[in-house]
C-alpha positions as CSV (number, residue, x, y, z in Angstrom):
1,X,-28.5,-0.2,-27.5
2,X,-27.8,1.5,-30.1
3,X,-24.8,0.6,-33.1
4,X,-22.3,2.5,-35.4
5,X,-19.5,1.6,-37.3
6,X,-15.8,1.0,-36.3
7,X,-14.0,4.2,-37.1
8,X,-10.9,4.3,-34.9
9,X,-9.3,7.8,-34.5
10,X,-5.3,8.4,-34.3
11,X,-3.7,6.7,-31.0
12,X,-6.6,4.5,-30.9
13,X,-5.2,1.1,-31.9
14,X,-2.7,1.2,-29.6
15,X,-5.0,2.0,-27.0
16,X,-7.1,-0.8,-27.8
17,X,-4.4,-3.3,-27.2
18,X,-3.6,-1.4,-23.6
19,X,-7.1,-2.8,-23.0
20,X,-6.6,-6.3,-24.3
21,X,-2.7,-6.3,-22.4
22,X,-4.1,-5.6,-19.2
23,X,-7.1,-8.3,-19.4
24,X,-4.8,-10.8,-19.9
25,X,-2.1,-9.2,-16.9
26,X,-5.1,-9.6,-14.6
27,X,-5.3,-13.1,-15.8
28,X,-1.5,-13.6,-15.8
29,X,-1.4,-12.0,-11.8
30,X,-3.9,-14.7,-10.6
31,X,-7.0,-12.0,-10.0
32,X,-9.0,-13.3,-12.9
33,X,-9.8,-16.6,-14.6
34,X,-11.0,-17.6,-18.2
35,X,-13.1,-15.3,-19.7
36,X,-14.5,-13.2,-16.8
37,X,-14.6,-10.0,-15.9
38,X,-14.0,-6.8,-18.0
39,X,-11.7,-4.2,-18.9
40,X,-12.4,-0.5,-19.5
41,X,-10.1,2.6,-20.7
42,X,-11.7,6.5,-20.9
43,X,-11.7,7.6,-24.6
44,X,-12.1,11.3,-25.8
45,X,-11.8,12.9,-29.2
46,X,-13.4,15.3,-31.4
47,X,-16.7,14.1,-31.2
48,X,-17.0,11.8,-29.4
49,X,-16.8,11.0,-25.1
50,X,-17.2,7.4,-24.3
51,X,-14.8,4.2,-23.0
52,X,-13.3,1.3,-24.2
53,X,-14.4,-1.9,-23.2
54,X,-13.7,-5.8,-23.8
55,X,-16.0,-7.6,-25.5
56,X,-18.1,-9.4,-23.7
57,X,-17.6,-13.7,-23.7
58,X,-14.2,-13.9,-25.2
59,X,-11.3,-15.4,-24.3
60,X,-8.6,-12.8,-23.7
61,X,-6.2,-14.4,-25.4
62,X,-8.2,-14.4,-29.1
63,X,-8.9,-10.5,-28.5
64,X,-8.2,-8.3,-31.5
65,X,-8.0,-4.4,-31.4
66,X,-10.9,-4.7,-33.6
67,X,-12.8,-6.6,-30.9
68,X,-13.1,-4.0,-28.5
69,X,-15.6,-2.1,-28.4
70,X,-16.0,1.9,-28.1
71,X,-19.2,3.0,-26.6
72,X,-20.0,6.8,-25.7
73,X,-21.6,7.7,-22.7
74,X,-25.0,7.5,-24.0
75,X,-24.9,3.8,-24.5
76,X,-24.0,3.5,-27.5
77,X,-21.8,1.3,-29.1
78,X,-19.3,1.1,-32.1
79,X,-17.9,-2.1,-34.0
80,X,-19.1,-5.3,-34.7
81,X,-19.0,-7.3,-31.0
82,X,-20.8,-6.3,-28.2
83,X,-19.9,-5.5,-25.2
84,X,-19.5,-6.8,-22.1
85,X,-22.5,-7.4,-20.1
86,X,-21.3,-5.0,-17.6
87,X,-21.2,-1.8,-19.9
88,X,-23.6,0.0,-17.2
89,X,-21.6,0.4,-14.1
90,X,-18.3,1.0,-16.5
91,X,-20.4,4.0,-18.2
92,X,-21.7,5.1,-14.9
93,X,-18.6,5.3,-13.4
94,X,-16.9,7.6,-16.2
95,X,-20.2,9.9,-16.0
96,X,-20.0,10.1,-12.2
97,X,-15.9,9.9,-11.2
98,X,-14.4,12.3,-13.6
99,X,-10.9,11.4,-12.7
100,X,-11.5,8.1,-13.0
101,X,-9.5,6.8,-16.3
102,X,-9.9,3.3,-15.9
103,X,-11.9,0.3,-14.7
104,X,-11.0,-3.1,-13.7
105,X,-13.5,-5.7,-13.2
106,X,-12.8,-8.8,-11.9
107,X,-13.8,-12.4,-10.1
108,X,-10.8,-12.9,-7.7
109,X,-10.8,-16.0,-5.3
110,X,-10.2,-13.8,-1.6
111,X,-12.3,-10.8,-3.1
112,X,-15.1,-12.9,-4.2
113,X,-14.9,-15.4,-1.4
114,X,-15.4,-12.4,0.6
115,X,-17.8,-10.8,-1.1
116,X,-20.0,-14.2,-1.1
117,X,-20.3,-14.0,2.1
118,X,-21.7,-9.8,1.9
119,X,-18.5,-9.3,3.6
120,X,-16.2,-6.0,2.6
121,X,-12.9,-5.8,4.3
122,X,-12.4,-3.3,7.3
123,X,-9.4,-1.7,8.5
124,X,-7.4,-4.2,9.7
125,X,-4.3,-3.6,8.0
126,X,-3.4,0.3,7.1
127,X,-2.7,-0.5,3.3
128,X,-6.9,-0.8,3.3
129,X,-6.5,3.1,2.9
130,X,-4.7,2.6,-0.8
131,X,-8.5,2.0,-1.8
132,X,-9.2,5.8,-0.4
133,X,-10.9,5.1,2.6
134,X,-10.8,3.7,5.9
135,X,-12.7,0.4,4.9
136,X,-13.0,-1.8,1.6
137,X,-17.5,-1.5,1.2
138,X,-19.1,-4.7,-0.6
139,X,-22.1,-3.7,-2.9
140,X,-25.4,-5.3,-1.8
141,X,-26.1,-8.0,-4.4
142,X,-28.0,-7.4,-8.0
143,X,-28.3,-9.5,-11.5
144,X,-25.4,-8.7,-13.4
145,X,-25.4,-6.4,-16.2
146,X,-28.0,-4.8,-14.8
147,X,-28.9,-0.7,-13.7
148,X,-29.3,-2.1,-10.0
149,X,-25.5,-3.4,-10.1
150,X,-24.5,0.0,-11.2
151,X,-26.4,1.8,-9.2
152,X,-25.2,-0.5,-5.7
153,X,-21.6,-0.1,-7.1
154,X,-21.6,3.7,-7.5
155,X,-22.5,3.9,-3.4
156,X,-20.3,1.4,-3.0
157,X,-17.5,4.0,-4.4
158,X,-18.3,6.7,-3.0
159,X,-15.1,8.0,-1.8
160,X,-13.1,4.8,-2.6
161,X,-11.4,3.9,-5.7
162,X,-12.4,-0.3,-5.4
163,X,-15.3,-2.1,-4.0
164,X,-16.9,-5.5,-3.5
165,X,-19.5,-6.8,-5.3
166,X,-22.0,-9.1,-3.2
167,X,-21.9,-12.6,-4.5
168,X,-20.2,-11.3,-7.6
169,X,-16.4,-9.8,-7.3
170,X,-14.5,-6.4,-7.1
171,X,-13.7,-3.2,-9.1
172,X,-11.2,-1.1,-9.1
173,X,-10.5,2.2,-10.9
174,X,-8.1,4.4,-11.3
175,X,-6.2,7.0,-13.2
176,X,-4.4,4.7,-16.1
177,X,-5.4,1.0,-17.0
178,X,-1.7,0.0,-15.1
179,X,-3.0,2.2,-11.9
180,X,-6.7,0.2,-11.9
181,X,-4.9,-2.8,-12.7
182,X,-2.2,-2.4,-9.6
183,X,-5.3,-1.5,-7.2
184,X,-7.3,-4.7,-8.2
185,X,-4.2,-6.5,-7.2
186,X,-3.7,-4.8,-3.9
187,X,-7.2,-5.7,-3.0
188,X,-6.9,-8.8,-3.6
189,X,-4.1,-9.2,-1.7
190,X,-6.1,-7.4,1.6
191,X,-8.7,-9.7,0.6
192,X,-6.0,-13.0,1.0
193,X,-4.7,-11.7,4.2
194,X,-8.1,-10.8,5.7
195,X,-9.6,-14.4,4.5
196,X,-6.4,-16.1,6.1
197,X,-6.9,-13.9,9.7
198,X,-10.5,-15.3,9.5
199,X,-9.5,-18.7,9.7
200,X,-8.0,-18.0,13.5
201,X,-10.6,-15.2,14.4
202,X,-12.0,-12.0,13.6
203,X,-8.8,-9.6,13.7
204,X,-8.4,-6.1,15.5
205,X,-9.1,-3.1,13.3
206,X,-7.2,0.2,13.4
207,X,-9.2,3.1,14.6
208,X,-10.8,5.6,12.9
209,X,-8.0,8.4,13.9
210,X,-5.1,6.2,12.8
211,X,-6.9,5.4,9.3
212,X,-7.4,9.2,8.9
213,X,-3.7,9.7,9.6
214,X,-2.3,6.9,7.3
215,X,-4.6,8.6,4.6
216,X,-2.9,11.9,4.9
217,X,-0.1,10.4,4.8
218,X,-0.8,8.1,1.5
219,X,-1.2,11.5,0.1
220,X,2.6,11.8,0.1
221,X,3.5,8.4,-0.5
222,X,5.9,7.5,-3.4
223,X,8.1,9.2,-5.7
224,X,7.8,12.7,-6.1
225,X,7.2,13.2,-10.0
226,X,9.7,14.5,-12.1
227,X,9.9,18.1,-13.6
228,X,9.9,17.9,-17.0
């Protein structure tokens, strides 16, 4: 990998911090423990196209904007820490998902029990679709950190906005570090409810045809947004 110097551009700091405030939310919101998982933010400027990440084995709490780290696309990396092991599939996600903004990365309890067991979670509640889809896949299982992680997770995404990872835990992206943040969340809340309905049996799914119309109608869903 290769290493430059720390040379934050205009806006930047404050960025940085965006990264390091929504770590410790997913900490804070019960989705993440201790120093796991990772955080990820798109940056662009004159000459350069690349993310933020965390740094990788730090406690979220000690984080500095300093600390995280700016890597392009490439691979490589600015600043004096490295990154977080899981660099790959963050890159490979903002070369492949243009509209993708942010990632979240994170060992959940339900998600990762889930995922332990190379289970995703099907359609058996409609708010399943708020991933993009009409199921929740789970990534078949590879050594973290590695091109075979990425590589699983990207197919695991296609078409969805979160996914399982086998044996490992979930990511979820989305347009701003509060949207992936509110999605990881969600999951993880699907991934509770699904775990619990386990527990008395396996639970009906929607169909296919009702999936496809609560997706259409997600498409609506919320509040308009405003003129300016």
């Amino acid at each position: 990998m290769s290493r430059g110097p720390f040379v934050p551009q205009p806006g930047e700091v404050a960025l940085r911090m965006d990264v390091i405030a929504t770590a410790r939310a997913m900490n804070a919101a019960g989705i993440n423990r201790g120093k796991s998982g990772n955080v990820s933010v798109r940056l662009a400027h004159a000459g350069f196209d690349g993310f933020l990440v965390t740094p990788t084995g730090m406690p979220y709490d000690d984080l500095e904007p300093d600390d995280v780290v700016a890597m392009s696309l490439a691979g490589g990396a600015q600043g004096t820490r490295e990154p977080s092991s899981e660099w790959r599939f963050h890159r490979d996600i903002y070369v492949h998902r243009p509209e993708a903004q942010a990632v979240v990365h994170t060992h959940a309890p339900f998600a990762t029990t889930l995922a332990c067991l190379d289970r995703g979670i099907p359609a058996f509640h409609y708010m399943v679709a708020v991933a993009g889809g009409d199921d929740i896949r789970c990534a078949p299982y590879a050594t973290f950190g590695t091109q075979a992680l990425s590589d699983h997770a990207l197919a695991a995404l296609a078409g969805r906005d979160a996914c399982l990872l086998a044996h490992h835990g979930m990511i979820a992206l989305g347009r701003s570090l509060a949207a992936a943040l509110a999605l990881a969340v969600e999951v993880e809340t699907l991934a509770e409810m699904y775990w619990r309905a386990l527990q008395i049996g396996e639970p009906a799914r929607l169909s296919g045809a009702e999936m496809t119309t609560v997706l259409a109608k997600f498409t609506t869903y919320g509040q308009p947004r405003q003129r300016r």
